[in-house]
FIGUNU-774545 format. One record per residue (C-alpha): x, y, z; residue number from 1. Coordinates in nm, 3 decimals. Example, Ala and Ser with C-alpha at 12.3 -4.5 7.8 and 13.67 -1.06 7.14 Angstrom:
{east:1.230	north:-0.450	up:0.780	roke:1}
{east:1.367	north:-0.106	up:0.714	roke:2}
This chain:
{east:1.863	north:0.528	up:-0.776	roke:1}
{east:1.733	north:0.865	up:-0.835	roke:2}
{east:1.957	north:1.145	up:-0.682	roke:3}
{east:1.631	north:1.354	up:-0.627	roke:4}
{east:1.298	north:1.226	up:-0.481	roke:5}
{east:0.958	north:1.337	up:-0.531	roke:6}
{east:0.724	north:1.220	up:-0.302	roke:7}
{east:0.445	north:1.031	up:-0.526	roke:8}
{east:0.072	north:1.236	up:-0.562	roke:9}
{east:-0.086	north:0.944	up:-0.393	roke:10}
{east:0.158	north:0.989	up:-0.084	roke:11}
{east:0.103	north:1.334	up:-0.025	roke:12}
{east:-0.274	north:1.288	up:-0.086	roke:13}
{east:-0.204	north:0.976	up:0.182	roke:14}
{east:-0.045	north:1.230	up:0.462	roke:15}
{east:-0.340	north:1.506	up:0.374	roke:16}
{east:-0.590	north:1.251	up:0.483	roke:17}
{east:-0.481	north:0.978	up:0.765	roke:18}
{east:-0.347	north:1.110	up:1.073	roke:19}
{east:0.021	north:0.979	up:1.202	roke:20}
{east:0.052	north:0.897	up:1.633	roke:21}
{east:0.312	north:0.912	up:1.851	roke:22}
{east:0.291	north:0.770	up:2.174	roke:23}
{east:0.563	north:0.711	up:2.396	roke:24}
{east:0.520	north:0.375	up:2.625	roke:25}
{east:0.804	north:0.294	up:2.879	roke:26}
{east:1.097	north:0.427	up:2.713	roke:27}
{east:0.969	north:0.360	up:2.343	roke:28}
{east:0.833	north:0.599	up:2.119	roke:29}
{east:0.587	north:0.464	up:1.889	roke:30}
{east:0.559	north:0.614	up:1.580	roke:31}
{east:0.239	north:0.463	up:1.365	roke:32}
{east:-0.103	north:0.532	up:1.149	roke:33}
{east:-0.385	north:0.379	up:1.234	roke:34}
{east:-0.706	north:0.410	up:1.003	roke:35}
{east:-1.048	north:0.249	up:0.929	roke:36}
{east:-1.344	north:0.102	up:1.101	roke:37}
{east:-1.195	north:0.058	up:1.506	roke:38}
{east:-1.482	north:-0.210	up:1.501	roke:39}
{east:-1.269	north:-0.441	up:1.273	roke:40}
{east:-0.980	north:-0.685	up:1.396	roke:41}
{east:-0.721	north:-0.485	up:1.255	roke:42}
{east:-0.434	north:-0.601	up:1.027	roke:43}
{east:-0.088	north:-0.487	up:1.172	roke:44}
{east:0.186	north:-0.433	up:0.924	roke:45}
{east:0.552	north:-0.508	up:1.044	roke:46}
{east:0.797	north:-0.355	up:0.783	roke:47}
{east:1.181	north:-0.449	up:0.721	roke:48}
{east:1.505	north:-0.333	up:0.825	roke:49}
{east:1.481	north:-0.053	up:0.533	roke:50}
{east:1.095	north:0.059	up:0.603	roke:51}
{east:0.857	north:0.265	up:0.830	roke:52}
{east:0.500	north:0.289	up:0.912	roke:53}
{east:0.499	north:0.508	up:0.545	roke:54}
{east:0.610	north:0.197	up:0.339	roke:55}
{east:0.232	north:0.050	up:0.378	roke:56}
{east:0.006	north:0.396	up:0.254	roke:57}
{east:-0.119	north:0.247	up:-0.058	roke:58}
{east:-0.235	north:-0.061	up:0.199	roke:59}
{east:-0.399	north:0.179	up:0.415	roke:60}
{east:-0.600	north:0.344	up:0.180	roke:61}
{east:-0.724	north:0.096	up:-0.034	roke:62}
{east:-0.804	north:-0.142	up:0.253	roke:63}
{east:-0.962	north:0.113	up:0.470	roke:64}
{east:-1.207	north:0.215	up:0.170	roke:65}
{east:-1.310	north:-0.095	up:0.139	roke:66}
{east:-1.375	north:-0.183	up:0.546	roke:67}
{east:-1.125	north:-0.314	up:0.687	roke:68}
{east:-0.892	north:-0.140	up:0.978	roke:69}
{east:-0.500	north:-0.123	up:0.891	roke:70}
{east:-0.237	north:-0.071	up:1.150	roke:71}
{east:0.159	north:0.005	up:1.011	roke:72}
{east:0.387	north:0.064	up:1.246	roke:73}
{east:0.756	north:0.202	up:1.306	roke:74}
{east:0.986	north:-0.061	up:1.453	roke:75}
{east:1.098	north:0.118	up:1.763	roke:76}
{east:1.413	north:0.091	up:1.919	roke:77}
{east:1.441	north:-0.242	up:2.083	roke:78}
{east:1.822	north:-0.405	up:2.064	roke:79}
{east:1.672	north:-0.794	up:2.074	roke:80}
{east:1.375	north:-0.993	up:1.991	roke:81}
{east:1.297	north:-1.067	up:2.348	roke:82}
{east:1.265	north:-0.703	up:2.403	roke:83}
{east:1.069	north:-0.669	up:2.104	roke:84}
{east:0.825	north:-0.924	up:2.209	roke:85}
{east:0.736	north:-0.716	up:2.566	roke:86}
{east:0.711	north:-0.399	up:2.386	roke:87}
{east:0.494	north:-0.493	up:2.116	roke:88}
{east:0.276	north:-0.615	up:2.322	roke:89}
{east:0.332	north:-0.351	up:2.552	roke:90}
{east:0.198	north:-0.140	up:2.244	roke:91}
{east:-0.119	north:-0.352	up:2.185	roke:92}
{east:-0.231	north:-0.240	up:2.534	roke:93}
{east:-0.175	north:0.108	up:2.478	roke:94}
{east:-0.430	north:0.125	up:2.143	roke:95}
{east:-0.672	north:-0.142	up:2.328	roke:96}
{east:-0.592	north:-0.402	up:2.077	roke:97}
{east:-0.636	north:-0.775	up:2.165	roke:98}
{east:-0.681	north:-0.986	up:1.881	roke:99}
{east:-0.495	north:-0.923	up:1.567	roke:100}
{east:-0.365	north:-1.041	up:1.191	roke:101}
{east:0.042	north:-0.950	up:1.150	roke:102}
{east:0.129	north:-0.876	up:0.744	roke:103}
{east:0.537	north:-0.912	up:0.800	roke:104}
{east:0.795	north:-0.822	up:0.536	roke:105}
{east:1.152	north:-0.933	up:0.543	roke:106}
{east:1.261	north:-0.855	up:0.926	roke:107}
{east:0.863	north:-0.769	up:1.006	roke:108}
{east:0.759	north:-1.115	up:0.900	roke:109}
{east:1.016	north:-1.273	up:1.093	roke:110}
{east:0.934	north:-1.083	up:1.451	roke:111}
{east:0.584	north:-1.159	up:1.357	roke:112}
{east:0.632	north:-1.505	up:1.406	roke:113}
{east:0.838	north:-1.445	up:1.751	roke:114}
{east:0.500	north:-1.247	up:1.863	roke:115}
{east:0.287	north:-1.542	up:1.717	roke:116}
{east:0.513	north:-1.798	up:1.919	roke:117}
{east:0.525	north:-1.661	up:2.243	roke:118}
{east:0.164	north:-1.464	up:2.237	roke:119}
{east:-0.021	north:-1.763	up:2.065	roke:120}
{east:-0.410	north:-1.606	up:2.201	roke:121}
{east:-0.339	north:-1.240	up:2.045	roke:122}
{east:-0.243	north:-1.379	up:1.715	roke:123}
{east:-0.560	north:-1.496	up:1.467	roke:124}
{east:-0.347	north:-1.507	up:1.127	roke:125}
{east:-0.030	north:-1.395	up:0.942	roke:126}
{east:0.052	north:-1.328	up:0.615	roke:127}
{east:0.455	north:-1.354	up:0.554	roke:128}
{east:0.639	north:-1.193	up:0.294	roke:129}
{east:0.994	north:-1.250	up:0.162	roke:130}
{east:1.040	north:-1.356	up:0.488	roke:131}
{east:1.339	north:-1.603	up:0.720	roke:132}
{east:1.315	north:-1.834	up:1.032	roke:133}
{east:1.608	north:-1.810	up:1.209	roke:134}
{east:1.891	north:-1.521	up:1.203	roke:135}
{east:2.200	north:-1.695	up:1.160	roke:136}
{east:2.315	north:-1.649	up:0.810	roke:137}
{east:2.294	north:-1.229	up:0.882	roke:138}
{east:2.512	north:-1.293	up:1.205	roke:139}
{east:2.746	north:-1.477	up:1.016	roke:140}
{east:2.740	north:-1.189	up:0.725	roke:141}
{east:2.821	north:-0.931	up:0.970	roke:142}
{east:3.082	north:-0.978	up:1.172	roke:143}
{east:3.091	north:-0.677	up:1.319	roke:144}
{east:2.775	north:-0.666	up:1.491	roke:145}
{east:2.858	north:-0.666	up:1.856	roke:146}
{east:2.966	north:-0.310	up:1.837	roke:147}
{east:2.698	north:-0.184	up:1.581	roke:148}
{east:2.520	north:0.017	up:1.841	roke:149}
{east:2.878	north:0.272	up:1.812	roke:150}
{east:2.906	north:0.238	up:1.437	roke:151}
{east:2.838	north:0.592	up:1.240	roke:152}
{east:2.527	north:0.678	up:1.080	roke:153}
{east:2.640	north:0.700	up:0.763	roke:154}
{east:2.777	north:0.376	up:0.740	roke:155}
{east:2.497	north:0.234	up:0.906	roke:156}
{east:2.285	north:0.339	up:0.569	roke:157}
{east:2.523	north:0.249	up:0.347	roke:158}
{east:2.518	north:-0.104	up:0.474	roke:159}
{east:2.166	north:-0.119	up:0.513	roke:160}
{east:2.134	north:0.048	up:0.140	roke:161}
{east:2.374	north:-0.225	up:0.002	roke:162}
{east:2.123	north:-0.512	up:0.028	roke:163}
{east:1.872	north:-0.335	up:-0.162	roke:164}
{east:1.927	north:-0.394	up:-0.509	roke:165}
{east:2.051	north:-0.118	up:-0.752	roke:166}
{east:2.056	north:-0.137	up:-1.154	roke:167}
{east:1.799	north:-0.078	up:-1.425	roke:168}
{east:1.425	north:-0.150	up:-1.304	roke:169}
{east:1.103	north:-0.145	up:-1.466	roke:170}
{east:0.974	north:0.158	up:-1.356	roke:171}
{east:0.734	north:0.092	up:-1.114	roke:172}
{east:0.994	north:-0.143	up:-0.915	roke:173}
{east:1.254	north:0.194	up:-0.945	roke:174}
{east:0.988	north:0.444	up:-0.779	roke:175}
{east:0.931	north:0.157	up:-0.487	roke:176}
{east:1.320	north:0.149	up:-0.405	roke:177}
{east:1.343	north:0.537	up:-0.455	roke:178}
{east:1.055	north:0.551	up:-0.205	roke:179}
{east:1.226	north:0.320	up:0.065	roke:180}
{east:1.521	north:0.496	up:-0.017	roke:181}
{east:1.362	north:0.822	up:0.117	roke:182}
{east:1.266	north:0.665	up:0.386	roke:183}
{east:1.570	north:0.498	up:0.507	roke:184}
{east:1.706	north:0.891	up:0.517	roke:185}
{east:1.457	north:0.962	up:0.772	roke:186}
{east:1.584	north:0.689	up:1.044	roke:187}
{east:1.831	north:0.764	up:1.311	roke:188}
{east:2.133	north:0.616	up:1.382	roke:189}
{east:1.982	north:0.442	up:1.665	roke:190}
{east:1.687	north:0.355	up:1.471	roke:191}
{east:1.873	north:0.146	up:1.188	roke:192}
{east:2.128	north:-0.018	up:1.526	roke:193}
{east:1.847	north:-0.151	up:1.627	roke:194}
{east:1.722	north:-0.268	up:1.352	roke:195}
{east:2.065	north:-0.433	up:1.214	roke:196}
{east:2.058	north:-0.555	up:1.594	roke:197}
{east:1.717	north:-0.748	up:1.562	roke:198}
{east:1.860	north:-0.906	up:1.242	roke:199}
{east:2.171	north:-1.024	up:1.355	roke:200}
{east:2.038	north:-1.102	up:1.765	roke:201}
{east:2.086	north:-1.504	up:1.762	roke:202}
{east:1.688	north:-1.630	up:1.702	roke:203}
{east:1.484	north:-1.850	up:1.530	roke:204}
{east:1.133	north:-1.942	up:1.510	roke:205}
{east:0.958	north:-2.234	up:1.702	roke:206}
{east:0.664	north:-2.406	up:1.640	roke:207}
{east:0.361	north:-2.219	up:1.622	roke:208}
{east:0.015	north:-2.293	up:1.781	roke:209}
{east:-0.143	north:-2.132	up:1.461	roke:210}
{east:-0.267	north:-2.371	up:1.208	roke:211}
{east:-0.102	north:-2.369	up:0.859	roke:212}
{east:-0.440	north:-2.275	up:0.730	roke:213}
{east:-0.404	north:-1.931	up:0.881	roke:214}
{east:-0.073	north:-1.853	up:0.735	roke:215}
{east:-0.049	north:-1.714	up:0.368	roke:216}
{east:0.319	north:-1.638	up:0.252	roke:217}
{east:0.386	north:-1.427	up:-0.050	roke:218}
{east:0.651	north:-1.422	up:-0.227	roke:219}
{east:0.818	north:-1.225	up:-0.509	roke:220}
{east:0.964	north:-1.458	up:-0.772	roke:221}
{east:1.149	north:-1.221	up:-0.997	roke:222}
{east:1.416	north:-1.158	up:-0.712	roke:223}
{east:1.458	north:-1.053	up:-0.350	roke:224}
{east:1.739	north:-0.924	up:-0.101	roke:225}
{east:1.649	north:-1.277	up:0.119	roke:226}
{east:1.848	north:-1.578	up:-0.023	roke:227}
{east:1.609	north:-1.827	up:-0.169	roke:228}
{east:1.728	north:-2.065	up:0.060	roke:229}
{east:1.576	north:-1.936	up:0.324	roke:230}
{east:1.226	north:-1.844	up:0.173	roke:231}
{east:1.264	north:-2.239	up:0.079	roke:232}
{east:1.308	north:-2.313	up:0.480	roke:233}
{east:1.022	north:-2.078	up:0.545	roke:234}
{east:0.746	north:-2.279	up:0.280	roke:235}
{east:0.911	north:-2.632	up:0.458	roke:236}
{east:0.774	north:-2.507	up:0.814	roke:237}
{east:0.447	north:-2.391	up:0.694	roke:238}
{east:0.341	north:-2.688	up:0.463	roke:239}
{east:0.002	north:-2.625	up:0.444	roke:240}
{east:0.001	north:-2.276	up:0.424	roke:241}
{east:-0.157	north:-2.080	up:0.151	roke:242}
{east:0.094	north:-1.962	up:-0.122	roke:243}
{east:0.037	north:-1.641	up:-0.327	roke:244}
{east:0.331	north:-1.574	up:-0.575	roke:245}
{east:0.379	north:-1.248	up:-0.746	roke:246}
{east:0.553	north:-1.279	up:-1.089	roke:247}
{east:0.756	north:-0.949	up:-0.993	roke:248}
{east:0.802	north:-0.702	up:-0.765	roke:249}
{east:1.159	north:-0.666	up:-0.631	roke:250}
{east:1.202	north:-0.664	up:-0.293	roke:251}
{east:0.909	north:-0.402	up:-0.238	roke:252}
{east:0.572	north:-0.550	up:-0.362	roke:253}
{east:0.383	north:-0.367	up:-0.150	roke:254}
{east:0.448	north:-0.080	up:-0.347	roke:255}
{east:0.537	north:-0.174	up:-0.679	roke:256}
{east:0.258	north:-0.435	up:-0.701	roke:257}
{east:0.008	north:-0.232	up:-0.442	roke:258}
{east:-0.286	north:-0.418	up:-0.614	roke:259}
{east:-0.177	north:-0.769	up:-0.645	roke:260}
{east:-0.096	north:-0.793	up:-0.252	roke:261}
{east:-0.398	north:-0.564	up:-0.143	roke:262}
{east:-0.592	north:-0.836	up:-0.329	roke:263}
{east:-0.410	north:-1.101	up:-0.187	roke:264}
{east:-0.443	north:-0.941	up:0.188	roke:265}
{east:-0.808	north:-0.870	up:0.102	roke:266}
{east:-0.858	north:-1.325	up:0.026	roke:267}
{east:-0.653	north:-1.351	up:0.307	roke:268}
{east:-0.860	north:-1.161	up:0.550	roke:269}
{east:-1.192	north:-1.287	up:0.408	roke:270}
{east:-1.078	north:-1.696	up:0.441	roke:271}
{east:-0.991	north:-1.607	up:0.821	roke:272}
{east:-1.315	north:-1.424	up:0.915	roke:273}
{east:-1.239	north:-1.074	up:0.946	roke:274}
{east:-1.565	north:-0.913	up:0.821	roke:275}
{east:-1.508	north:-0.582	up:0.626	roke:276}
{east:-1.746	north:-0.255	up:0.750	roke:277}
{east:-1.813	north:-0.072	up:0.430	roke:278}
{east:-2.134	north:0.081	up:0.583	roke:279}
{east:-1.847	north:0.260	up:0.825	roke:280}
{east:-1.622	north:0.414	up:0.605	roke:281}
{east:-1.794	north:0.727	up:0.476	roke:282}
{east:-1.881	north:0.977	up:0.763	roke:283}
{east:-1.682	north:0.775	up:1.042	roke:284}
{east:-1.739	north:0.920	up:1.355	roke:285}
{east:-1.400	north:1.062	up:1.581	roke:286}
{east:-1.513	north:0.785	up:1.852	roke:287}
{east:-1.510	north:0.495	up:1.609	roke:288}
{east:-1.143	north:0.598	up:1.411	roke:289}
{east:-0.878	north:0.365	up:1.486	roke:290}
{east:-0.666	north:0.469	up:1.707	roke:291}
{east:-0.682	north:0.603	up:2.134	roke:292}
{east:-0.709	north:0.938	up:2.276	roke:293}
{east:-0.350	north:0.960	up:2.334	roke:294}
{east:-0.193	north:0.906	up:2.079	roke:295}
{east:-0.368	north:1.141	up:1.895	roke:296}
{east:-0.269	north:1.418	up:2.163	roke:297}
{east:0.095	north:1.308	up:2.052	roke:298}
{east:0.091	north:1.387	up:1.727	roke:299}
{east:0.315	north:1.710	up:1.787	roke:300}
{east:0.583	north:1.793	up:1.623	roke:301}
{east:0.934	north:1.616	up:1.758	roke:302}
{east:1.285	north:1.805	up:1.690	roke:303}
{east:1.396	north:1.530	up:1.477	roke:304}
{east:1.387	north:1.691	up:1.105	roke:305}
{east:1.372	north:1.323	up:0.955	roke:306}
{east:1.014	north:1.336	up:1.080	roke:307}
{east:0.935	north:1.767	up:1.049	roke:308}
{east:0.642	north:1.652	up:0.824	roke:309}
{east:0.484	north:1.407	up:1.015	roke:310}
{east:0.278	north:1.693	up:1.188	roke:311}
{east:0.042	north:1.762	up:0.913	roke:312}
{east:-0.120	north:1.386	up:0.906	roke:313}
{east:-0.308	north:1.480	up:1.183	roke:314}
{east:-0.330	north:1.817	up:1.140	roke:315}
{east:-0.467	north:1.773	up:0.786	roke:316}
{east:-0.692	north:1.533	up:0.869	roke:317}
{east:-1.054	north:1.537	up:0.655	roke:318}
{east:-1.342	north:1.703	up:0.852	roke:319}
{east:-1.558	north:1.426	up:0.986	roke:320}
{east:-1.295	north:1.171	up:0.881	roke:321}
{east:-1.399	north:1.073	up:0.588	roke:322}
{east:-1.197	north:0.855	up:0.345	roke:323}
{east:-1.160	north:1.043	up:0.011	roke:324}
{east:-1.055	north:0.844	up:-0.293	roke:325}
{east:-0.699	north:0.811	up:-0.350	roke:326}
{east:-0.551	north:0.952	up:-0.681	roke:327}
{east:-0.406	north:0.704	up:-0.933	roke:328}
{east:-0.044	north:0.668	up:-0.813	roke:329}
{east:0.265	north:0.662	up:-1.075	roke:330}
{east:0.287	north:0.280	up:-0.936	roke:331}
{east:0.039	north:0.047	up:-1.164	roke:332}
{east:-0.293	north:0.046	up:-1.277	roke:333}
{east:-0.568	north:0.074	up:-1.012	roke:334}
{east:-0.733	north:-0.291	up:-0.997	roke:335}
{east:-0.929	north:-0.174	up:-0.708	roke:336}
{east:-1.195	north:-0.028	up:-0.966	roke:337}
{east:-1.267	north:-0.399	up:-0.958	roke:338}
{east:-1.402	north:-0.500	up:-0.608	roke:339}
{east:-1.438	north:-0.845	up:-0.544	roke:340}
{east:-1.815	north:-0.837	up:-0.431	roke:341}
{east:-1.944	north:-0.687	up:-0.757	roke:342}
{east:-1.825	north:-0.443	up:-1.039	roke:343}
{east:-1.969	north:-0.110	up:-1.159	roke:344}
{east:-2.127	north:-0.112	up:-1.487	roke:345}
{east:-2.159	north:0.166	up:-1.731	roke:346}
{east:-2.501	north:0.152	up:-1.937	roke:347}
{east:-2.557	north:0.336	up:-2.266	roke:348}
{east:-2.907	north:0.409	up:-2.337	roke:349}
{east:-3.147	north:0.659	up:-2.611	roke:350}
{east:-3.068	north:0.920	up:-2.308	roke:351}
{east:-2.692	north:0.913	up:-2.303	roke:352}
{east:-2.393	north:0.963	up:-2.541	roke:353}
{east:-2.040	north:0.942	up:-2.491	roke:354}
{east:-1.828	north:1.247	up:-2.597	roke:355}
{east:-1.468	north:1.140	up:-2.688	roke:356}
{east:-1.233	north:1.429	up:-2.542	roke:357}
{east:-0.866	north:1.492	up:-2.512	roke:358}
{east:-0.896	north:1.374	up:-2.099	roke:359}
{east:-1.101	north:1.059	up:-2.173	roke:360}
{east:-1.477	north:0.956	up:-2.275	roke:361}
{east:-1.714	north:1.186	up:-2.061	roke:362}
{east:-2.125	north:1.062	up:-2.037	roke:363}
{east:-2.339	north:1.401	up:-2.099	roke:364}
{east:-2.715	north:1.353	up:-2.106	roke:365}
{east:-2.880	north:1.440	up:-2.449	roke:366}
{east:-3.090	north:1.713	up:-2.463	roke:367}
{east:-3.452	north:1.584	up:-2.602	roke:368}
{east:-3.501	north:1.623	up:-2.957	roke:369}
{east:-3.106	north:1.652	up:-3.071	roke:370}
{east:-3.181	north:1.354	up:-3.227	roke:371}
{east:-3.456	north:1.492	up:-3.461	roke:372}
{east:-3.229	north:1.795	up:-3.511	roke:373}
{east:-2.955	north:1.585	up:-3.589	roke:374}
{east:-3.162	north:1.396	up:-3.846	roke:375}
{east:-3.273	north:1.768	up:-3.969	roke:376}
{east:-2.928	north:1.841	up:-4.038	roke:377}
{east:-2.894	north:1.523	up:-4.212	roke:378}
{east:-3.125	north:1.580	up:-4.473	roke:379}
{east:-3.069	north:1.943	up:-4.540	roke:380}
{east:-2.714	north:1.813	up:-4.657	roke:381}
{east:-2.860	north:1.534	up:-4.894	roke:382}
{east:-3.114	north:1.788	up:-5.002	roke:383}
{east:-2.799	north:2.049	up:-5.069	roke:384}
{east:-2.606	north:1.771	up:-5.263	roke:385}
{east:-2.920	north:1.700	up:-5.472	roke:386}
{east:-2.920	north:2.036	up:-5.595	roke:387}
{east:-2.563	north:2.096	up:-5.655	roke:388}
{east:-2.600	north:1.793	up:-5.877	roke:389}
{east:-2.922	north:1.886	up:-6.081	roke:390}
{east:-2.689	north:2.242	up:-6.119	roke:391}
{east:-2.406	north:2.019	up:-6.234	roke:392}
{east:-2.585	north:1.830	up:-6.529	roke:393}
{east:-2.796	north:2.103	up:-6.650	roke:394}
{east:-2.507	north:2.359	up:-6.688	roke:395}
{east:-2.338	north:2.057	up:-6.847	roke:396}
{east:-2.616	north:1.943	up:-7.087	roke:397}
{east:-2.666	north:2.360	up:-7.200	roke:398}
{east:-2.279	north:2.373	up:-7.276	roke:399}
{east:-2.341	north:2.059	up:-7.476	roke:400}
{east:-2.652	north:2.213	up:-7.630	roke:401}
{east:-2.415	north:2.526	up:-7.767	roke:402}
{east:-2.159	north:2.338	up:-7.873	roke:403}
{east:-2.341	north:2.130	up:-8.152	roke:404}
């Protein structure tokens, strides 16, 4: 892992345009982005024990600029999964949410499925990423967890930092675990307790009311901080769901794959119904940004330094919301050039030329006539060459003449 980080061009161009919320509700703080058409059902991403709302950006833009509304949020501090339950929904109130799709990674897929257990009506899909049923192999790998909630900070991140793979990487896969990295800093001691708490509280998933056919798991295949074992249990219980296997992507697709999985989320969103609103996107209107009132009155400045720059998402945020492209990121190349609907064409015709240039090919229109110019030029050259030839022979011809 990199000793230094440097937040990626696409992040900072990320925090410049979507606003961040705070909210507290009961004793939780709520720390999320919410962004795209609020007329959408909106897909709510649940991240793992290493991640925050941040982990999802390159979802957020690329999904919101095509229609759809996307949700990440900040696990907050809740020390079991019945807790968790009551305050997530607790939450859903809050933004006036009722009906929603969950996109769960490691821990966020599994409390995705509590919600989707116990609140079968709110729950219209998930998608599940190297993902677990039940808790009892992390309990059993941590025997120490009754008294996490007094352990140090320090060691805290070093265990949580432990089951995220170090080594060589292909470079895209190193710059996603440098990015979680960074964000792991940011969390509290209480923060990653509760987390490590959630992981190791003694649960497992029932059945589900949700059909199979609303489920999509996605998995990395290359390798993963979950044991295979249990990603095996997790494809047993959902038979009939839809499978969507990435070659590679560590245990961080979402960032080191950000195309493959916004495609996959984009199929997965279409087969359940959820309609995107590109006629919404450019020039939305405050009233119709995702997102209530209050939380945007939150969006102050807290004393905790892990989160000083936090303030400027929604402080920064473009006039009349609009959704500005998002620079290529260091990740992988952009795929989302290619929508699924149709594709953008470039046409060459007797008006147009392509200039080759140290940047790229650039289209410039031709002024009229260059080409008679150019065919001017053309012969003015052949016509030069003829006459440097007839020079040629007849001042070889008159030396010949002289010489016999």
């Amino acid at each position: 892992m990199k000793s230094v980080f440097s937040a990626p061009g696409d992040y900072v161009h990320f925090k410049s345009q979507v606003p961040l919320h705070k909210i507290p509700i009961g004793t939780k703080q709520w720390r999320y982005y919410d962004f795209g058409p609020k007329a959408v059902p909106p897909l709510i991403c649940l991240p793992g024990t290493a991640g925050t709302a941040d982990v999802y950006y390159k979802q957020i833009m690329s999904l919101s600029m095509k229609g759809y509304r996307v949700i990440s949020v900040d696990i907050p501090r809740v020390w079991n999964n019945t807790e968790w339950i009551q305050a997530f929904e607790k939450f859903l109130d809050a933004i006036d949410v009722h009906h929603i799709h969950l996109y769960g990674t490691s821990l966020g897929g599994f409390l995705a499925q509590l919600f989707a257990q116990h609140r079968p009506r709110r729950v219209r899909s998930l998608v599940l990423s190297n993902t677990f049923l039940e808790t009892r192999s992390f309990s059993a790998a941590m025997p120490w967890a009754p008294i996490v909630s007094w352990t140090p900070s320090f060691l805290l991140k070093r265990y949580v930092l432990t089951g995220i793979r170090d080594g060589p990487h292909e470079p895209f896969i190193a710059d996603s675990v440098d990015f979680v990295v960074s964000q792991v800093e940011t969390l509290s001691r209480e923060d990653l307790a509760s987390r490590l708490s959630l992981t190791t509280d003694d649960a497992s998933v029932g059945p589900l009311l949700l059909s199979d056919s609303f489920i999509t798991i996605m998995d990395t295949n290359d390798y993963c901080a979950i044991p295979q074992q249990l990603k095996d249990q997790l494809g047993e219980r959902y038979p009939e769901a839809r499978r969507a296997y990435l070659k590679t992507g560590g245990d961080f697709p979402f960032l080191s794959r950000p195309d493959e999985v916004n495609l996959h989320l984009q199929l997965h969103l279409r087969r359940v119904g959820v309609e995107a609103r590109p006629d919404l996107v450019h020039n939305i209107p405050k009233g119709d940004l995702g997102g209530s009132p209050s939380s945007k009155e939150s969006n102050e400045d807290d004393s905790d330094k892990s989160h000083e720059d936090d303030r400027g998402g929604s402080e920064n945020s473009p006039a009349d919301y609009d959704i500005n492209p998002t620079p290529e990121s260091s990740g992988s190349g952009n795929l989302d050039k290619q929508p699924l609907d149709s594709s953008e064409c470039c046409h060459l015709n007797h008006e147009h030329a392509l200039y080759a240039l140290p940047g790229g090919f650039k289209g410039r229109t031709n002024i009229p006539g260059t080409s008679v110019h150019f065919m001017c030029h053309i012969a003015i050259l052949h016509l030069l060459h003829y006459i440097s030839s007839l020079y040629i022979i007849w001042n070889y011809s008159l030396e010949f003449s002289q010489v016999v």
